[in-house]
Residue frames relative to the residue before (quaternion, step in Angstrom):
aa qw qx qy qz dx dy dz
X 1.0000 0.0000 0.0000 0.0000 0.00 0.00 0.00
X 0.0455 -0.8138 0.5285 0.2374 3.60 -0.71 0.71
X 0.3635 -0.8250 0.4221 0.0948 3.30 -0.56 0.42
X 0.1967 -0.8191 0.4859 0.2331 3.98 0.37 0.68
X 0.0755 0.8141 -0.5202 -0.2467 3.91 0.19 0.54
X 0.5573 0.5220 -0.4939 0.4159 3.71 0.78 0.19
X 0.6943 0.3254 -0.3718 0.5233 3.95 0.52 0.21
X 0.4705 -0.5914 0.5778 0.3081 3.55 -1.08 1.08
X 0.4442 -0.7271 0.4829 0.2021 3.20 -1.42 0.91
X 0.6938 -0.5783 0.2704 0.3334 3.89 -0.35 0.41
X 0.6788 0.2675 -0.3002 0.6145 3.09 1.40 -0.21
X 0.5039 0.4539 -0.5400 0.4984 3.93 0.48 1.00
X 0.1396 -0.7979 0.5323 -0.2460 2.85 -1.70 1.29
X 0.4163 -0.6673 0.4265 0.4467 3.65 -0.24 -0.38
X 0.4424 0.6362 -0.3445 0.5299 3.71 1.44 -0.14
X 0.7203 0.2801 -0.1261 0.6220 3.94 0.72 -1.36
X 0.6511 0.4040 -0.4859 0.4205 3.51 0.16 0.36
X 0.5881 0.5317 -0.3592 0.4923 3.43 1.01 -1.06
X 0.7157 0.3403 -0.3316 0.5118 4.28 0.84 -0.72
X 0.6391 0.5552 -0.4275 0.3171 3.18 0.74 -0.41
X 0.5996 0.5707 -0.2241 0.5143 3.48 1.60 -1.03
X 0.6040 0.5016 -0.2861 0.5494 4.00 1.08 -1.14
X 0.7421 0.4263 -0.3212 0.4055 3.66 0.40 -1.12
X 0.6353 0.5808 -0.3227 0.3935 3.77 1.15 -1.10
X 0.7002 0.3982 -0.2379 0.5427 3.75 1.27 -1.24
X 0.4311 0.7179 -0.3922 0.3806 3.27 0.75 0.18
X 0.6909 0.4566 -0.1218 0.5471 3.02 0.82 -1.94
X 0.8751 0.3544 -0.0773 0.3202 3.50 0.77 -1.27
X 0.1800 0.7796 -0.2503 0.5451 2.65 1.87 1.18
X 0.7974 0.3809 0.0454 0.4659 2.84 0.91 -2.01
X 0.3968 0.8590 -0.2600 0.1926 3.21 2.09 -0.55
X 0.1565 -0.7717 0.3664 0.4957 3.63 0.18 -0.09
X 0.2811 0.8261 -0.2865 0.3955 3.53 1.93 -0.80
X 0.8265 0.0491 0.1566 0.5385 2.82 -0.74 -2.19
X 0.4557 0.7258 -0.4647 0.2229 3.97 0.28 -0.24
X 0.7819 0.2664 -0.3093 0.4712 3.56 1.30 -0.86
X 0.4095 0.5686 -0.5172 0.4914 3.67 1.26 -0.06
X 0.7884 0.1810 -0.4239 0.4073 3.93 -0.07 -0.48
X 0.5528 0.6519 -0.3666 0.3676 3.70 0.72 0.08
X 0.8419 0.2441 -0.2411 0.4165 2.99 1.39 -0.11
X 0.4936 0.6994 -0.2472 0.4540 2.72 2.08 0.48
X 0.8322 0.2152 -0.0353 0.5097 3.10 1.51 -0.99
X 0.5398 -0.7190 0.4310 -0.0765 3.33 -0.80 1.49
X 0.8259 -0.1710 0.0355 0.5361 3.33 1.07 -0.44
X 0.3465 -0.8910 0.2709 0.1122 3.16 0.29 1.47
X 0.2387 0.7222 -0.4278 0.4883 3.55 2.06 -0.72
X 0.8441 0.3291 -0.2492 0.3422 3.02 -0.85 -2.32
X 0.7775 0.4912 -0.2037 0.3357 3.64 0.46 -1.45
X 0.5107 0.5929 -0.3306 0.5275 3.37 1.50 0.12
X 0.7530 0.4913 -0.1319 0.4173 3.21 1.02 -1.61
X 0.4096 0.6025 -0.4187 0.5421 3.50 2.22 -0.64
X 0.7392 0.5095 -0.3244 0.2978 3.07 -0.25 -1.60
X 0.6286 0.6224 -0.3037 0.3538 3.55 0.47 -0.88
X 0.7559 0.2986 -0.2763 0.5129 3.08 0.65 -1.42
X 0.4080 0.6359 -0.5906 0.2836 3.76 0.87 -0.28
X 0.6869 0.5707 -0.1768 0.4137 2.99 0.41 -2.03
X 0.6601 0.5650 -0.3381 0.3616 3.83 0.55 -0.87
X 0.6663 0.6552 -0.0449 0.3531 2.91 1.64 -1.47
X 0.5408 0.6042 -0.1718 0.5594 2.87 1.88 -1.40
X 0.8335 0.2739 -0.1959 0.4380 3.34 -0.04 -1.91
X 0.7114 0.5883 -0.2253 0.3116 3.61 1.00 -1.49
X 0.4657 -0.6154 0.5432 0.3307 3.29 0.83 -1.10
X 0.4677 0.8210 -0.3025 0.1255 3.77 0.96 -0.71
X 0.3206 -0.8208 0.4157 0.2251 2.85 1.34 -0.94
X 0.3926 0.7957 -0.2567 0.3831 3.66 1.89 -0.27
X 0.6921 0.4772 -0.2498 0.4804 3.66 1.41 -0.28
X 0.0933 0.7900 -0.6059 -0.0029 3.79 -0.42 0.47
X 0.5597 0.5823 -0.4712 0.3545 3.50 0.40 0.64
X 0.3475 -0.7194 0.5804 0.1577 3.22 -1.14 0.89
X 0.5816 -0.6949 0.4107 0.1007 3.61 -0.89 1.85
X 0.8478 0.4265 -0.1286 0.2877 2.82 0.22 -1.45
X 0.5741 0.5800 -0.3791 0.4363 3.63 0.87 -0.62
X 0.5032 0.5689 -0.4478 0.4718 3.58 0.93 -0.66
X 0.7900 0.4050 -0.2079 0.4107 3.46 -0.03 -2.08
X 0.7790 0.3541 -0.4542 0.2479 3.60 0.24 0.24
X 0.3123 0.7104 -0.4035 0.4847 3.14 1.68 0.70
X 0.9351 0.2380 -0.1444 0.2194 3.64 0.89 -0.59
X 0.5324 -0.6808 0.2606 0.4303 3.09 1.58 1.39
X 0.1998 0.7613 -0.6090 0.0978 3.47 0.72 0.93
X 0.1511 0.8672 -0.4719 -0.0506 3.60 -1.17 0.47
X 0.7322 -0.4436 0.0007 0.5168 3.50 -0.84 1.16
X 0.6928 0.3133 -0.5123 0.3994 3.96 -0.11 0.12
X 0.6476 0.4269 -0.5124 0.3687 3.63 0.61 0.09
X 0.5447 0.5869 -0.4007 0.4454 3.71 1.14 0.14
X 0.6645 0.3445 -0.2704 0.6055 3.52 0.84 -0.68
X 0.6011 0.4316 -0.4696 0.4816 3.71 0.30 0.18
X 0.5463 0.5827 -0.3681 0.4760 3.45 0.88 -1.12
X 0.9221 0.1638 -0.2348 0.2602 3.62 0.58 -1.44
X 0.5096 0.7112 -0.3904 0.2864 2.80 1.33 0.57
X 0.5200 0.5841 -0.3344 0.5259 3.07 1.76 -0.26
X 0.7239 0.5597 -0.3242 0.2400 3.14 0.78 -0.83
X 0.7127 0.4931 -0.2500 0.4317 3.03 1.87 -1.20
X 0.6669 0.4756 -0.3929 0.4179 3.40 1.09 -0.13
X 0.5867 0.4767 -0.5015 0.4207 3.40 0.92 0.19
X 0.7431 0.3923 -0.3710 0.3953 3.72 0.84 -0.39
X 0.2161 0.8459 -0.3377 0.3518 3.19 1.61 0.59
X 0.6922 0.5203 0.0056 0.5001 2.50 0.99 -2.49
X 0.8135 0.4081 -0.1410 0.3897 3.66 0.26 -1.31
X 0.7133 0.3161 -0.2083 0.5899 3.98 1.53 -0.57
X 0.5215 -0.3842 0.6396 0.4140 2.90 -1.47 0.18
X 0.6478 -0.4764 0.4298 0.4106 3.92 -1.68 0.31
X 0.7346 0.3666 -0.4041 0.4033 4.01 0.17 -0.74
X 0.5874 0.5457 -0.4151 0.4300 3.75 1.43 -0.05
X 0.7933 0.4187 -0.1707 0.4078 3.17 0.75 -0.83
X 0.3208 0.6547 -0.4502 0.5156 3.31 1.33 0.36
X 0.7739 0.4169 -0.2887 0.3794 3.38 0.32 -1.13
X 0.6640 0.4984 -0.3766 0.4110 3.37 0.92 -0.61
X 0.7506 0.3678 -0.3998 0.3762 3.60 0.92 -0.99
X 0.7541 0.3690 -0.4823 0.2503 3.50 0.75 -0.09
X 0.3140 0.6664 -0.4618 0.4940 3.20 0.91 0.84
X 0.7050 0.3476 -0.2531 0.5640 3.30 0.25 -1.01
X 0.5063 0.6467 -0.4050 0.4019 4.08 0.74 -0.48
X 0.7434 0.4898 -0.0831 0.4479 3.08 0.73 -1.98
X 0.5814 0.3199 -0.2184 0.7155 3.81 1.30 -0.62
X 0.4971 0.6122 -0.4532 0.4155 3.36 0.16 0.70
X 0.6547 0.4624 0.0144 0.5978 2.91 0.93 -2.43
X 0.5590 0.2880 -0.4681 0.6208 4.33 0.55 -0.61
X 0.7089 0.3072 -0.5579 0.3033 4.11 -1.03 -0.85
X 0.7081 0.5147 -0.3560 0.3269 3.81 0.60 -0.91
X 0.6009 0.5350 -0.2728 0.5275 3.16 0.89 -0.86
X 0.5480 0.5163 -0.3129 0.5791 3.90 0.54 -1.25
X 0.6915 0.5924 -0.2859 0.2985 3.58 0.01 -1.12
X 0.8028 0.2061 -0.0608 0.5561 3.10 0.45 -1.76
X 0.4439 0.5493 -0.5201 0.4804 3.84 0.93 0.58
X 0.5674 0.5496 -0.2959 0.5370 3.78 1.12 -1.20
X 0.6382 0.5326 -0.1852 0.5241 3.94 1.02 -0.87
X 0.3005 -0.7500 0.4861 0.3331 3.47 1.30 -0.92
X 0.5032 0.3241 -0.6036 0.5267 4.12 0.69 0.82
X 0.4439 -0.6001 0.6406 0.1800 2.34 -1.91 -0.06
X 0.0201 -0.8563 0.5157 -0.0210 4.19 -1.03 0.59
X 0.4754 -0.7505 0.4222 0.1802 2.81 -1.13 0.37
X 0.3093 -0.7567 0.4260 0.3876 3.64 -0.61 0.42
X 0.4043 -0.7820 0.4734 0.0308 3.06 -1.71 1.46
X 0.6394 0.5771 -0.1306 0.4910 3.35 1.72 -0.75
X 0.7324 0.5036 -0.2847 0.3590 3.59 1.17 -0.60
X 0.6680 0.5463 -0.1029 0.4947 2.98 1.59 -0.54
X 0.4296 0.7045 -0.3776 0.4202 3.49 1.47 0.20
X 0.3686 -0.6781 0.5502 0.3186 3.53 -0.10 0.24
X 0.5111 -0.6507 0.5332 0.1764 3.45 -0.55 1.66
């Protein structure tokens, strides 16, 4: 199967990102892992729901709808490598659920690759240095 992950697939939208993004915090909400890191991070789930989206739109869509900068947040919250792989694992099985497989590819290796920059960003902000572990996984 080839898969084009720079071109949004036909069945992505701003409608399926917006569930894909509600259904994922949902789950990861409930997380025991990652559930209290976003519970105490976020304040109003609406807005941070409605952020995320356009991120993601931005990411997969092109839109351009996102003007916030990620990362300063996440290095405020001692995030460390099992809350990334929990993160993606939630993440990929929700876009599992919600795409066909050549759609959801794109999202997880995206989300892999932003995975591999917050860790990396992280422990540079920490002063080591890492490698990325997530981009390189066969999808």
């Amino acid at each position: 199967m080839t898969v084009l992950i720079n071109q949004p697939h036909p069945s992505i939208d701003k409608a399926s990102i917006q569930i894909l993004v509600a259904r994922f915090y949902g789950r990861a909400r409930e997380d025991a892992l990652i559930g209290p890191i976003f519970a105490d991070a976020v304040h109003d789930w609406d807005h941070h729901i409605t952020q995320i989206s356009e991120f993601w739109s931005a990411v997969i869509l092109k839109t351009g709808g996102y003007e916030g900068r990620p990362m300063p947040p996440h290095l405020k919250l001692n995030l460390k490598s099992e809350h990334f792989d929990r993160w993606l694992s939630l993440f990929e099985q929700t876009a599992r659920e919600i795409f066909p497989e050549e759609a959801a590819i794109i999202f997880i290796d995206r989300a892999r690759r932003i995975a591999d920059s917050f860790e990396m960003a992280i422990a540079a902000h920490a002063g080591k240095i890492i490698a990325p572990r997530h981009s390189r996984r066969i999808v």
